[in-house]
C-alpha positions, 0 to 999 in steps of 0.5 A: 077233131083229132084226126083233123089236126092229125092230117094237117100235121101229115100235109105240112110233114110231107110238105117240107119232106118234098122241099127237103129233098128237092133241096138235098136233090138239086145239091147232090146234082151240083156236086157231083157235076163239079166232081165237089168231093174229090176236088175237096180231098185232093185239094187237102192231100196236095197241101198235106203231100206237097204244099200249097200252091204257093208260098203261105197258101192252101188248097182248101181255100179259107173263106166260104165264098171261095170254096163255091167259086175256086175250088169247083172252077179253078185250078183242079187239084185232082191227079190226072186219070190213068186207065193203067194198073198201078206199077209193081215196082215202085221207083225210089224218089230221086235223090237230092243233086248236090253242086260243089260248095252248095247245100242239096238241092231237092229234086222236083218230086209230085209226091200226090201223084205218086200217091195216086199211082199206088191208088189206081185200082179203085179210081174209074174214068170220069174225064181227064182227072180222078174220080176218088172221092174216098180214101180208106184208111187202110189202103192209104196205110198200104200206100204209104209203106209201099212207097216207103219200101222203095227207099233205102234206109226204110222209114227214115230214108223215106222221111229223109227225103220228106223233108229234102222235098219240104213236104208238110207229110214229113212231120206227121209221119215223122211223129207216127214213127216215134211213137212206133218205136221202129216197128213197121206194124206199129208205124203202119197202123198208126199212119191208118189212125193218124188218116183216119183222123184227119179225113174225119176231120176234112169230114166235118170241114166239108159238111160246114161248107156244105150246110152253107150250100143247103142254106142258099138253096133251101132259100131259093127253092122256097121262093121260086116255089113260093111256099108259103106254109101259113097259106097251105096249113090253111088250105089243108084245112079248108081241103079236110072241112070240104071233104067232110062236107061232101061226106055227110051229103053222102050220108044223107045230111045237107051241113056240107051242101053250101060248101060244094055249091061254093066250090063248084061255082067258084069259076063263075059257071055252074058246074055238074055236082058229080064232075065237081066232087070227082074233080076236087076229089082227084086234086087234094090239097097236097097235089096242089102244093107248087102252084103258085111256083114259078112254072106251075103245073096242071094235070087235065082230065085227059091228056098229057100235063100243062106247064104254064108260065107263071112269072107276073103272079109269082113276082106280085106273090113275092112282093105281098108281105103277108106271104113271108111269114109263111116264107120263112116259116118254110125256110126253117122248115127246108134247114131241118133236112129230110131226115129229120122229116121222114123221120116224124112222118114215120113217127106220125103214121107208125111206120116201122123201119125193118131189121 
């Protein structure tokens, strides 16, 4: 009887595995469509290196429906994709004119690009824009003094120029360089730790923006797939009892032999014993798992597979409230994520993980 509980557990740990990485899957394919990750990083360098677009905005936008409907389709904040290697030379920033009788004025400087133009070799063509998703702390730290030593005056002159330009950088580097005491090592080290805060913590900014993301999917595919985890806990069961049955025929008993004759008649027609048992034995429970979806999918005997169109009893499906039990039962389930699912089936069938 344990074992019987034991495949059930199995089914539904698989179950939501699938839906889990379905979910995971189409997310992914989303992201990286709309290149969603390195829109998200330039989009904070350019406030954090220029500003924001403008006077009193950012742009990371704030609210969560933004983020899915400006950001991927927007504006790209993302420097233009340059095939070239990075100069060797790096040309100072310009100086700020100064008109007689007038304060200076700061000279119009893309301080993002030329972050950029030092990052070159490990960006590749993926369209007219950049592809760098990812920014190592150390080769920003590299960056950073590489534009600085094209200034006079070193530190101080590039921060000089930082804040002619209003650039919000200005600030935070200027703390890095007093806590550095004049010393360039310190100063560079302490850029590397100072960007590595801030991309952990743009980390966990895009995470919650993407659980929100996972959230609207695992709903959706829940329902086009119509799972209900109720109704297929259920048919796990009845699916083990079947099989039972069919082996204690086997061993020469006749406890299963009203369940076979059920099954193999259920169409209306008599069926062959032989074909009905190989035919159920070839389609467990678990292979019929998405069969009230949407488009369902059937695998014949001979042949290629059939998809059919299944809209007028997916649509009656939805709108059984006994179903959403099992629903929502399932959209819990999609929340938890793959990892934590592949997890306890590990833990269940005493797979090991290597090394």
């Amino acid at each position: 009887m344990i074992s019987v509980y034991i495949d059930l557990a199995i089914g539904l740990v698989l179950a939501f595995l699938m839906l889990s990485l379905l979910v995971s899957g189409i997310n992914e394919g989303i992201v990286r469509l709309l290149s969603i990750r390195s829109k998200f990083l330039w989009a904070y360098l350019r406030d954090t290196l220029d500003g924001g677009p403008e006077e009193g905005r950012s742009w990371i936008p704030s609210r969560i429906a933004d983020v899915f409907a400006r950001l991927p389709f927007a504006a790209d904040p993302r420097p233009l994709h340059d095939p070239e290697p990075a100069p060797a030379v790096v040309t100072p920033m310009p100086e700020a004119p100064v008109a007689e009788g007038r304060a200076p004025v700061a000279a119009a400087v893309d301080l993002t690009r030329r972050l950029y133009d030092r990052l070159r070799e490990i960006d590749h063509p993926k369209g007219n824009r950049t592809s760098i998703a990812t920014i190592p702390p150390t080769r920003f730290g590299v960056a950073v003094m590489e534009m600085v030593s094209a200034e006079d005056g070193g530190v101080e002159g590039f921060l000089r120029k930082l804040e002619e330009l209003r650039s919000p950088l200005s600030g935070h580097l200027g703390g890095v360089w007093r806590s550095a005491a004049g010393d360039l090592e310190a100063f560079r080290k302490g850029t590397e730790v100072w960007f590595d805060g801030e991309m952990q913590r743009l980390t966990m900014l895009y995470r919650r923006y993407v659980r929100w993301a996972v959230a609207a999917l695992g709903l959706v595919v829940v329902l086009v797939f119509g799972m209900d985890s109720l109704e297929y806990a259920k048919t796990l069961l009845r699916d083990n009892g079947y099989r039972a049955g069919v082996a204690a025929i086997a061993g020469g008993g006749d406890d299963g032999l009203a369940a076979l004759r059920d099954r193999c008649t259920a169409g209306g027609e008599t069926a062959e014993p032989y074909a009905c048992v190989t035919e159920s034995f070839s389609s467990p429970a678990l292979t019929r798992i998405f069969d009230h979806s949407l488009v369902s999918m059937r695998m014949p005997e001979q042949g290629d597979p059939v998809l059919s169109w299944n809209a007028g009893a997916w649509w009656d499906r939805l709108l059984t409230l006994g179903h959403w039990p099992g629903f929502l039962l399932s959209y819990v389930a999609v929340l938890f994520g793959a990892p934590f699912w592949w997890d306890l089936l590990r833990r269940l069938t005493g797979l090991r993980k290597r090394g």
